[in-house]
N, CA, C and O of each residue as an XYZ file, in Angstrom:
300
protein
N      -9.159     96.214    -68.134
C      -9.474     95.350    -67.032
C      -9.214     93.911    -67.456
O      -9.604     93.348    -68.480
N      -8.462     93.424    -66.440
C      -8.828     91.947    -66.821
C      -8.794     90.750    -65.860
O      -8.266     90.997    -64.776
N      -9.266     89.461    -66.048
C      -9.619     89.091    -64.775
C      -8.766     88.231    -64.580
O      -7.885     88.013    -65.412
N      -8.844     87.699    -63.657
C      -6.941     86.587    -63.041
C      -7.602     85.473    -62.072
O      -6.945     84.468    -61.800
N      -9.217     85.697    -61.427
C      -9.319     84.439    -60.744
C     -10.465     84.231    -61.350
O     -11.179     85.173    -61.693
N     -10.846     82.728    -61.598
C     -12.487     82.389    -61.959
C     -12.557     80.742    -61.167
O     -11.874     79.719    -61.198
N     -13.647     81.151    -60.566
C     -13.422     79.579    -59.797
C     -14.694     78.623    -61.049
O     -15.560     78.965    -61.854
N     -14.130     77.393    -60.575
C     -14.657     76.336    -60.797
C     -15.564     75.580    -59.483
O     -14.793     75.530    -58.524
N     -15.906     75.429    -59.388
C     -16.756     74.533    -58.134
C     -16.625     72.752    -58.638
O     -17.065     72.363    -59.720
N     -16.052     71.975    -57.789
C     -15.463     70.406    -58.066
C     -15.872     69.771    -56.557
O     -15.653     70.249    -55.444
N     -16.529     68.554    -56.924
C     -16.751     67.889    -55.890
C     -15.824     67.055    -55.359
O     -16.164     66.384    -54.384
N     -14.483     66.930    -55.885
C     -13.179     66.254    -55.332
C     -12.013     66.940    -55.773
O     -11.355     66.448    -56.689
N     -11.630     68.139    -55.178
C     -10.617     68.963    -55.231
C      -8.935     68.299    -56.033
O      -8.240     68.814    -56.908
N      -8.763     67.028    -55.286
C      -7.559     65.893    -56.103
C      -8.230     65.508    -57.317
O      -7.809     66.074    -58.325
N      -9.271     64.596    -57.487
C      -9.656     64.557    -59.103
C     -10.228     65.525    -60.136
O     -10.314     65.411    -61.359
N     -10.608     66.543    -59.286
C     -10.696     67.547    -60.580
C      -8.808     68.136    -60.931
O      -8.508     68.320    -62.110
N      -7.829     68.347    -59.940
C      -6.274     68.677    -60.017
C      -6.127     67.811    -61.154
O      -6.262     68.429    -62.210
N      -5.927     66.756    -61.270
C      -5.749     65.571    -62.023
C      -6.168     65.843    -62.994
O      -5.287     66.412    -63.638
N      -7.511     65.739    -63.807
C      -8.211     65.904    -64.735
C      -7.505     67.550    -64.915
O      -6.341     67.160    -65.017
N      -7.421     68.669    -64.994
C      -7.144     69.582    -65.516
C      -5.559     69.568    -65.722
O      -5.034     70.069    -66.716
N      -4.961     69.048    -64.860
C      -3.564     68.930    -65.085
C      -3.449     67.634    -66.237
O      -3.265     68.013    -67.394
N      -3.532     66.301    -66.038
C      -3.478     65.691    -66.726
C      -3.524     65.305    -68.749
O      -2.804     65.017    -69.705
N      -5.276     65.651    -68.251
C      -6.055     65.734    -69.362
C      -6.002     66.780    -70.458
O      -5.820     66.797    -71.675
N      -6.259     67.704    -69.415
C      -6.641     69.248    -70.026
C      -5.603     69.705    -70.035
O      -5.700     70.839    -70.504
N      -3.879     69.304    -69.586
C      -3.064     70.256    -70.004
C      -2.789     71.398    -69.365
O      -1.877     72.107    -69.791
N      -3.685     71.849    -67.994
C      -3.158     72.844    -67.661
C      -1.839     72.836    -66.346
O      -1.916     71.634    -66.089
N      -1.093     73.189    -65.702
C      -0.464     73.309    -64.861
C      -0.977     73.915    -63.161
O      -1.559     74.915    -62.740
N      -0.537     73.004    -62.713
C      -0.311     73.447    -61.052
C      -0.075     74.591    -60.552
O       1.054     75.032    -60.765
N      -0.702     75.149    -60.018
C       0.190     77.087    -59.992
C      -0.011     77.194    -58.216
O       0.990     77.165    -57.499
N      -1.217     77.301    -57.708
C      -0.805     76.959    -55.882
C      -1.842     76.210    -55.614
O      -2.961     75.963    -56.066
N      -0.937     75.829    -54.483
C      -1.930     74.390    -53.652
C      -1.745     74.473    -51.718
O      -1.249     73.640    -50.959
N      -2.201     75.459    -51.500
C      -2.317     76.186    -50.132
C      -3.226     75.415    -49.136
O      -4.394     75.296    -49.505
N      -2.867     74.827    -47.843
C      -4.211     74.239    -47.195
C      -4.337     74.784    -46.702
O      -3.529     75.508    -46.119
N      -5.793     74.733    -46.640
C      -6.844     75.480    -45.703
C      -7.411     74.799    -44.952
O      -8.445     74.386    -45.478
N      -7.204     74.245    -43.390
C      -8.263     73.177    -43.136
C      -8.342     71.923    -43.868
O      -7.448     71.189    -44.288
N      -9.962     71.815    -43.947
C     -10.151     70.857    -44.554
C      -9.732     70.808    -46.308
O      -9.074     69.934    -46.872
N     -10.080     71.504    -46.651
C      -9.884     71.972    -48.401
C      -8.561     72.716    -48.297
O      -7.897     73.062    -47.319
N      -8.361     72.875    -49.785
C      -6.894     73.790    -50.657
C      -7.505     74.896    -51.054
O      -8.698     75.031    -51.328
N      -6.545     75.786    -51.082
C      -7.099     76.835    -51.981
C      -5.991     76.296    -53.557
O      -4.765     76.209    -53.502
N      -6.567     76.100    -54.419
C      -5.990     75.229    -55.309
C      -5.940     75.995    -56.727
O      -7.027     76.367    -57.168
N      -5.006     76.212    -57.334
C      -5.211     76.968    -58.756
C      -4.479     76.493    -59.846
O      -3.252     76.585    -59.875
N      -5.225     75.925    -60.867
C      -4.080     75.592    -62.189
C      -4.330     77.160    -63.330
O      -5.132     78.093    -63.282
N      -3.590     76.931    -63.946
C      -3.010     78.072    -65.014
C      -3.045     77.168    -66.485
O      -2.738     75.989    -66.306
N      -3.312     77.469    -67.653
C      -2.952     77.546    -68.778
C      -1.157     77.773    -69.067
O      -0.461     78.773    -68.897
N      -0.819     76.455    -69.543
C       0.636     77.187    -69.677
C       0.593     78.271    -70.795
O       1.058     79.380    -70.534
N       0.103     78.038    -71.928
C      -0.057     79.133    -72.739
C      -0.743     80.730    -72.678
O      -0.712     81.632    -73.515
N      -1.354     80.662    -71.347
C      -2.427     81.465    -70.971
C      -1.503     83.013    -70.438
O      -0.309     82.942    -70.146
N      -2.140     84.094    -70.395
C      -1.619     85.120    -69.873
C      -0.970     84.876    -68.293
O      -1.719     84.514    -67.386
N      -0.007     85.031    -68.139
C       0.478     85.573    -66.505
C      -0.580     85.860    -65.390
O      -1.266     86.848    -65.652
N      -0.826     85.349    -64.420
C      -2.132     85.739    -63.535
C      -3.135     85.373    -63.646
O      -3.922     85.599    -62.728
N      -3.451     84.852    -64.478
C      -4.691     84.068    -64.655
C      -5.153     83.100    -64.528
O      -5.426     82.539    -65.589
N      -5.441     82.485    -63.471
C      -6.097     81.181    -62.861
C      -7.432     80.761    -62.632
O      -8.290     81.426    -62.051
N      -7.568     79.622    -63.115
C      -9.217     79.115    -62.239
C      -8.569     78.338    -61.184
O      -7.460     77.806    -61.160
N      -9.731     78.402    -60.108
C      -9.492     77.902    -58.826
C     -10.580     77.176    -58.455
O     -11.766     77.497    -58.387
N     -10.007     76.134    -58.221
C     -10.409     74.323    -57.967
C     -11.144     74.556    -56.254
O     -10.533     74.355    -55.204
N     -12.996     75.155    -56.418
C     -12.964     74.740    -55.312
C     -14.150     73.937    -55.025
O     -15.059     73.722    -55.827
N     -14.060     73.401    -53.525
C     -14.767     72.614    -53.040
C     -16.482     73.317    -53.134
O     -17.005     74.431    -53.096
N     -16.975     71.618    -53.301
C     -18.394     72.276    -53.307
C     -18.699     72.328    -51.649
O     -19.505     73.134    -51.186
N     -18.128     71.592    -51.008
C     -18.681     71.289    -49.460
C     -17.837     72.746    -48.746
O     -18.128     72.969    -47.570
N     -17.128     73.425    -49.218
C     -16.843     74.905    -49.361
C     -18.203     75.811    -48.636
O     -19.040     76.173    -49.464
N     -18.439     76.140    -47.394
C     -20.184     76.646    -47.444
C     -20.650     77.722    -48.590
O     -21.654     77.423    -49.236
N     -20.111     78.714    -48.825
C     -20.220     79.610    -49.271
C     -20.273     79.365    -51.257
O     -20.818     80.135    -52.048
N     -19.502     78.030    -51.609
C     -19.942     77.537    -52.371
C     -21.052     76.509    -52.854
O     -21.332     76.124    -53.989
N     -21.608     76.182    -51.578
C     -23.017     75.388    -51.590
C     -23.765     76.356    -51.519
O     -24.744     75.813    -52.033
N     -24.158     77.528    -51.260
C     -25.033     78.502    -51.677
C     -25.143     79.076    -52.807
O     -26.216     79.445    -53.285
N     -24.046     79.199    -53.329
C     -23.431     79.598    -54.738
C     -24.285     78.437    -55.525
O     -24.749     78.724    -56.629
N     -24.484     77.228    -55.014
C     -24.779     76.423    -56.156
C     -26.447     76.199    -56.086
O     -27.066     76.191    -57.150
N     -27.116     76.031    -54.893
C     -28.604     76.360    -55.016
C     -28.927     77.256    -55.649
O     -29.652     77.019    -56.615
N     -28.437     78.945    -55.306
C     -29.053     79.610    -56.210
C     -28.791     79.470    -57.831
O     -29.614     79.450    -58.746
N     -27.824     79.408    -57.853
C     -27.531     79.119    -59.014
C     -28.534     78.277    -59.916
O     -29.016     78.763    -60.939
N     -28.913     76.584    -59.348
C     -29.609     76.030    -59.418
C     -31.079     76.513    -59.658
O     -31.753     76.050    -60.579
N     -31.637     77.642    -58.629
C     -32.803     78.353    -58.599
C     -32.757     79.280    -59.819
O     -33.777     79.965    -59.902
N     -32.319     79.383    -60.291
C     -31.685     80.865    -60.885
C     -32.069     80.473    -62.733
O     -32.547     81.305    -63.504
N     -31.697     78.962    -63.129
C     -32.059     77.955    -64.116
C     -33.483     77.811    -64.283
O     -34.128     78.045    -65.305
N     -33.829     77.475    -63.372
C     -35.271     76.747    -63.529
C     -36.420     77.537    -63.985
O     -37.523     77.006    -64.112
């Protein structure tokens, strides 16, 4: 088994792109709009084939729930 998507949760979809592309070296792989947000994914150039984290919005709903509990989940 192995896994190919892992999201990230970013409160500015362009400056987190930036910062992982830039900084961190990784590459651009898709940048799909959706509405308001991207569905956005950089890759490891060195990294296996298929394997992406994906850049998403926290204002995403389904990722603002993701992040209370989450939050709850700590404490």
């Amino acid at each position: 088994m192995q896994i190919h998507l892992a999201a990230v949760t970013v409160d500015d979809q362009e400056k987190a792109l930036q910062f992982y592309t830039n900084v961190l070296g990784f590459e651009k792989e898709k940048d799909i709009p959706m509405g308001a947000y991207r569905w956005l994914t950089v890759r490891a150039p060195e990294g296996l084939p298929g394997v992406e984290l994906v850049l998403e919005p926290m204002g995403f709903a389904p990722a603002a729930v993701y992040q209370v509990a989450r939050s709850k989940a700590a404490s």
